[in-house]
C-alpha positions in Angstrom: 11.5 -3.1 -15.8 9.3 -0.3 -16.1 6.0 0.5 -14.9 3.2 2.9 -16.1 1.0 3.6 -13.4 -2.8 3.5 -13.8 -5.4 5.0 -12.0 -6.4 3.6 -8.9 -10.0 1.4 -9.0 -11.5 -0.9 -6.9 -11.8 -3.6 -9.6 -8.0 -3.2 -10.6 -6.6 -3.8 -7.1 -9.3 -6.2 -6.3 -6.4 -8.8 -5.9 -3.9 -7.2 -3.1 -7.1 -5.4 -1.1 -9.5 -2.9 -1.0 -9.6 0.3 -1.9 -11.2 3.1 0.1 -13.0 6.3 -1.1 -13.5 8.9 1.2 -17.3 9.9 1.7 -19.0 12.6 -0.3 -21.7 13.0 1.5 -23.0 12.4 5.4 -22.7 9.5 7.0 -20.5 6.7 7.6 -18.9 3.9 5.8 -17.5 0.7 7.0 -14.4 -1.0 5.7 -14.2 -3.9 8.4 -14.5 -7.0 5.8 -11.4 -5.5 4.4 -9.3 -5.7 7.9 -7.1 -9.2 8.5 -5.2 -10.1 11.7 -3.7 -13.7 11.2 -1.8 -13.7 14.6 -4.0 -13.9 18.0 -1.8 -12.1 19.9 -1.0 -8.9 17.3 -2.6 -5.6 18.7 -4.2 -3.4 16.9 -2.0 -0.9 15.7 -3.2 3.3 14.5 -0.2 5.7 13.7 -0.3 8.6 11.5 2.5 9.2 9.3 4.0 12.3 7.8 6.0 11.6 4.2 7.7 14.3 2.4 6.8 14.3 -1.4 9.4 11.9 -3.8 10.6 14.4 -6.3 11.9 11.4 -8.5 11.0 11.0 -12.3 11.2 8.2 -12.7 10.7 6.6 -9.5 13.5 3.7 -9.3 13.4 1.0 -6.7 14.6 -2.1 -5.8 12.7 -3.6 -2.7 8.9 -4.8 -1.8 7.5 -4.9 1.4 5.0 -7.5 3.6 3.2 -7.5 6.4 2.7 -11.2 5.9 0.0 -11.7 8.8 -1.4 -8.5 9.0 -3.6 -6.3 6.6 -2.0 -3.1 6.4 -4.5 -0.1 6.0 -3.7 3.5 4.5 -6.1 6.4 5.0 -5.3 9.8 3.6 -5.5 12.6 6.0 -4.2 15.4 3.7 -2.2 14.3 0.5 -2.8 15.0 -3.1 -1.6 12.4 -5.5 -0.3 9.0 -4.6 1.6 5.8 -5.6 0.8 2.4 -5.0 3.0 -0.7 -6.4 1.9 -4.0 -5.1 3.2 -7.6 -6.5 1.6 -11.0 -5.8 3.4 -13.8 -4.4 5.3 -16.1 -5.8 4.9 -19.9 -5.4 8.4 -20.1 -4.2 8.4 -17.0 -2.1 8.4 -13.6 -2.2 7.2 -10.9 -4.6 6.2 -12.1 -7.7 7.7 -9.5 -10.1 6.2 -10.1 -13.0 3.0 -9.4 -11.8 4.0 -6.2 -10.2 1.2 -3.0 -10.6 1.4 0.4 -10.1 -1.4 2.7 -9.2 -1.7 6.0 -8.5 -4.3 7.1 -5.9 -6.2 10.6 -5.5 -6.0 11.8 -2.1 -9.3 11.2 -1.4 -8.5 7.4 -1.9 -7.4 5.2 0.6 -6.3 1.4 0.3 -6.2 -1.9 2.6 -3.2 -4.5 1.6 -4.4 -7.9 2.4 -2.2 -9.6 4.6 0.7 -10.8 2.6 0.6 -8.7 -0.2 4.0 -7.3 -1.6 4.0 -3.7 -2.2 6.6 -0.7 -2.1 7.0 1.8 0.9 4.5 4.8 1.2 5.3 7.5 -1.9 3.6 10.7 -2.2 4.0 12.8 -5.0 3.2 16.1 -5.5 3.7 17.8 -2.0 4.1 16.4 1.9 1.3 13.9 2.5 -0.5 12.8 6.2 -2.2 9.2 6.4 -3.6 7.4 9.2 -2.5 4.2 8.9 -3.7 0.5 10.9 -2.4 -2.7 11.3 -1.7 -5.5 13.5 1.6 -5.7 15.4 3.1 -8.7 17.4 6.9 -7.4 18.1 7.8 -10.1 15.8 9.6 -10.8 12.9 6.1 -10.9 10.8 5.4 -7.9 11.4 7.1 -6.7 8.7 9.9 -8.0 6.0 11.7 -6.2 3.0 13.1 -8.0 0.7 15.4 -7.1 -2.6 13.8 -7.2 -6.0 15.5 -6.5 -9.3 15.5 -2.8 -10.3 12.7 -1.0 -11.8 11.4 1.8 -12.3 7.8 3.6 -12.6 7.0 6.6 -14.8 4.9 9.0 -13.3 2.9 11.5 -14.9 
């Protein structure tokens, strides 16, 4: 399978969370609605993350990611261009492939994953990218799961 990304808008990734835009002008904007914590004793979780750039053309891949009772936020710090791939998921469990999306993000874009949304590791793609990234964590096994998908693979531009 191959995917053709498509610019990143709030009404396109509507279903796996919220997307975040960086102010333009003064002031301060509030993305709390978009936050979910599904496990009362998670704590609130704020690292910041350093990935190189993914020199790949085509991307290729083979696993999704969940944080199945947590939300999992992303807020660009210094980045350029970014990808996003989320999948739905499936009534018998895991990612639903078929209705896998790929997105790519400016770096003044950042995005919330509702909790339980399938989607691929952190890519950055045209230099070294810092985000500040929240969640919820328990020490559990919820926290996080990978799981295999069949292949694919994501022209980028």
């Amino acid at each position: 399978m191959e995917l053709i990304p498509q610019p990143l808008t709030k009404e396109a990734f509507a279903p796996f969370g919220d997307v975040i835009d960086v102010p333009e002008a003064p002031g301060r904007t509030y993305y709390n609605d978009a936050l979910g914590n599904l496990r009362p004793d998670a704590q609130a979780n704020l690292s910041l993350s350093l990935k190189a750039e993914t020199p790949d053309r085509p991307l290729r891949s083979d696993y999704m990611e969940r944080h199945e009772f947590s939300s999992q936020t992303f807020v660009p710090l210094d980045v350029e261009r970014w990808l996003i791939v989320v999948a739905p998921h499936a009534s018998a469990g895991g990612p639903d492939v078929t209705g896998m999306k790929a997105f790519i993000a400016t770096g003044r874009q950042g995005v919330t994953y509702r909790p339980n949304t399938w989607h691929h590791g952190l890519t950055v793609l045209d230099r070294p990218g810092r985000f500040a990234v929240f969640m919820w964590l328990d020490g559990g096994k919820g926290d996080e799961e990978f799981v295999p998908v069949p292949p694919f693979s994501i022209r980028i531009p």
